[in-house]
N, C-alpha and C positions, 0 to 999 in steps of 0.2 A: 504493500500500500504506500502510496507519494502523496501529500501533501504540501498546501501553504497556506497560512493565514496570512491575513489582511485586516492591519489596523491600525490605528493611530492615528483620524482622518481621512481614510480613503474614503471617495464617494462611495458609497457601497452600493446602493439602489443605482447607481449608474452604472459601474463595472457589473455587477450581477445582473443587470440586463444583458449587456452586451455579452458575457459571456453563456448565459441560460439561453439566449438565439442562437448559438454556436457551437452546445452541444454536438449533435447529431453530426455535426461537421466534423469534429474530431476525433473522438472516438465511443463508443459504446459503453464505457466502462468506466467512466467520465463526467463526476458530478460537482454540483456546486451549489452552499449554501450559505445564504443569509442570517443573522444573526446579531438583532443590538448593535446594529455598524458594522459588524464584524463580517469577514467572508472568510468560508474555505474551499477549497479546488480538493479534488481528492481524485485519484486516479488509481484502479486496482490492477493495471495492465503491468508487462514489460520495461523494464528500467530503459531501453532503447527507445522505445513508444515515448515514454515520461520526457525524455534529454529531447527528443531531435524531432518531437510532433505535438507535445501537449506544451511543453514550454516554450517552444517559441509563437504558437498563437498565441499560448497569454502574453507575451512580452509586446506582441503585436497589436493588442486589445488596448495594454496598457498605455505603450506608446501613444497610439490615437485618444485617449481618454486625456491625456494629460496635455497634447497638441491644442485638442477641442476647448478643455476646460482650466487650464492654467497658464499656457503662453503669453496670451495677451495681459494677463494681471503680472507677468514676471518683465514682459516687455516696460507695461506699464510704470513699474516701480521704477527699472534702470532709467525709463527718461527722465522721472524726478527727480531721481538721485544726478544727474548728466547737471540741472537746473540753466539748462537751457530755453527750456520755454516758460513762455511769458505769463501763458494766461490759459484756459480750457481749450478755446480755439483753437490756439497752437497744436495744443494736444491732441484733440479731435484729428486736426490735419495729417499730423506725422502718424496718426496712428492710420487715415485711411491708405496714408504712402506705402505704411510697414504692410499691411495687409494684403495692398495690390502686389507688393514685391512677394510677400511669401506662397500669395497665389500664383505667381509666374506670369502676372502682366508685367512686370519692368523688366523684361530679361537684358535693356539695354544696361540696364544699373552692373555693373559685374557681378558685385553676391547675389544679385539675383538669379545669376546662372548657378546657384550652388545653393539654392533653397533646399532640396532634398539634402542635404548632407546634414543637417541638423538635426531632422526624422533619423537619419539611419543610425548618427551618433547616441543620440536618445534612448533608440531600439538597444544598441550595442550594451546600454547602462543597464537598464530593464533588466539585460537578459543576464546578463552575466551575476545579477543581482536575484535574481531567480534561481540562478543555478545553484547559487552558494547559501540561501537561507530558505530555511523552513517556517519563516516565522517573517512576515515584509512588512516593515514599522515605515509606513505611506510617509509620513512627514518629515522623518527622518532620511529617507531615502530621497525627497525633492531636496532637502537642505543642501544635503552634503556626499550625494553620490551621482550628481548629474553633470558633472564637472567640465565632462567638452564638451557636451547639449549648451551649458550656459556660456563655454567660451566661446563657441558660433553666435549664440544669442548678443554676448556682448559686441562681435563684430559689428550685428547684424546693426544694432544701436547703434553705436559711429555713423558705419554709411546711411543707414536712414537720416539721422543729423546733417550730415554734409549734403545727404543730395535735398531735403527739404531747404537750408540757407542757400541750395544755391539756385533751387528753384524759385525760392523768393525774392533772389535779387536779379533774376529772370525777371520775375513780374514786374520788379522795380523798374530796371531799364527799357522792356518794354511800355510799359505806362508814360514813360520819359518823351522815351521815341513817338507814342503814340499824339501825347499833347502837343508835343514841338509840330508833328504834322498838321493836327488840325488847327494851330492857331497858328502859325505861319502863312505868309503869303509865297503861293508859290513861285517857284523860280523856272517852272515850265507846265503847259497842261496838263501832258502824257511824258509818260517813261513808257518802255516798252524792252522786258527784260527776254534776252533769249538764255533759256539754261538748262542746259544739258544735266550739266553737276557744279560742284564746286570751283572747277580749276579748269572751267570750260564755257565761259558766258560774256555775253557783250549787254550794252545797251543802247537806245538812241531814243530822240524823242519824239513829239510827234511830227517833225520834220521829217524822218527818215536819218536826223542828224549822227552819227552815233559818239557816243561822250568816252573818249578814251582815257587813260590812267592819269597822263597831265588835269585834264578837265576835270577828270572824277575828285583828281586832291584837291584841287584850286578852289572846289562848291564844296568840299564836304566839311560840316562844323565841327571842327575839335570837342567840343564836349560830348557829342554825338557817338564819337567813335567807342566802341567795346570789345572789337571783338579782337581782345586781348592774344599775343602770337600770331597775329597774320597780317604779311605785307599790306602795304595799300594796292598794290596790285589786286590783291585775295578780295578786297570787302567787297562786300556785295548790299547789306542792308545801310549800313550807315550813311553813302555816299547817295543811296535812293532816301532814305528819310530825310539826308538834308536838302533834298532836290522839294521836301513835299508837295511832288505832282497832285495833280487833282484826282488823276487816273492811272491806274496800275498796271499793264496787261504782261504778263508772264506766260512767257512760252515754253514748257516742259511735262515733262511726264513722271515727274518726279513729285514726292511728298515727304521730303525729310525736314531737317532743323529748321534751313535758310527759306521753304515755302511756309510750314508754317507759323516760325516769326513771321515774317512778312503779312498773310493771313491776320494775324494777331491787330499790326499796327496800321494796317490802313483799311482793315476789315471789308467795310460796303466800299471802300476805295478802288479794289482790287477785282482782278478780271482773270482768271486762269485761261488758260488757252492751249489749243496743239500745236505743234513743229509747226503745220503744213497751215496754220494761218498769218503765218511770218508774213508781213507785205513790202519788207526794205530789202533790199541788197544786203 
């Protein structure tokens, strides 16, 4: 006979759901009860069975049980402790950042490409923790035996930090960019940007004129400029905000940063367009 308890804390009515749906999944001989908070697994099978199929579902149960139900409260705490933000809002924010990244929309973020590895670190504590006691004191076990679950966690805090301040001073300078345009008079009707990619685009205006690298520095406002490591040859938005055209039209097929800043700062300004409605030379 193999057992474990469970106690100190554990959700019980939670794990003992999820494990009582999963019986029949693993084996026959394979039971679990509740008790005053308390749980026990018990298994009357095979010591092989026990290692290499009853324990690592529960470590698998558990893993998810603690992803589900205490991630966010431990994410939570490291940001107050960080005392980087301000106010609730703040908080709210970074947390729907943290969330999108652990779900695997930010995969542009780098740790977001390494969201799972926190689950498997996690599982690894579980399990090994499973192996060695007969007896899993739940509280004791989140404190002080999750140790590279929370040093991913702690990464994970940093970068959530850095890329929310630098999303925000995103918003800044485009807000910046955005009112210089509308309360500017402008310095031509139409822009009219062709752009392949980055390191591959002209512009002209609604002459057909087109504004080469001399021209582009001569109009463009020094305080305007941001985008910090790249030639004046490279910019592309700066030297169009300080033009604030009336009208936008961009020619590409492309939807990355440089489109939608752009999008962002001249909003109803702007005109997307195909290659094939180029009309200049």
């Amino acid at each position: 006979m193999h057992s474990i308890e469970f106690n100190d804390g554990i959700n019980s009515v939670s794990v003992y759901e999820r494990l009582k749906g999963s019986i029949r999944e693993i084996a026959a001989d394979f039971s679990v009860e509740q008790h005053e908070g308390q749980l026990r697994v018990q298994h009357s099978g095979t010591s092989d069975e026990w290692f290499q199929s009853i324990i690592p579902y529960i470590a698998a149960i558990l893993t998810d049980e603690i992803v589900e139900h205490y991630e966010c409260k431990f994410m939570i705490q490291k940001f107050k402790k960080s005392h980087a933000l301000k106010d609730r809002t703040e908080q709210e924010q970074v947390m729907e950042l943290m969330k999108a990244i652990l779900s695997g929309e930010r995969t542009e973020i780098p740790i977001g490409k390494r969201v799972n590895q926190r689950v498997d670190a996690l599982y690894y504590c579980v399990y090994q923790h499973l192996q060695q006691y007969a007896v899993f004191q739940w509280n004791p076990f989140l404190n002080f035996c999750i140790g590279s679950y929370i040093h991913y966690l702690d990464d994970l805090t940093a970068a959530v930090l850095e890329e929310y301040t630098l999303e925000q001073e995103y918003q800044t300078i485009v807000e910046q960019l955005r009112s210089y345009v509308e309360s500017s008079e402008p310095q031509c009707t139409e822009v009219h940007l062709w752009y392949p990619n980055q390191t591959e685009f002209r512009f002209c205006d609604q002459s057909g004129v087109e504004w080469g690298l001399a021209r582009r520095t001569h109009h463009t406002e020094g305080n305007l400029v941001f985008e910090e490591g790249l030639l004046p040859k490279e910019r592309i938005i700066s030297p169009i905000a300080s033009l604030a055209p009336k009208r936008l039209y961009v020619y590409t097929d492309r939807d990355d940063g440089v489109i939608l800043t752009l999008r962002n700062i001249f909003q109803e300004r702007i005109n997307l367009r195909a290659f094939e409605q180029w009309e200049f030379v």
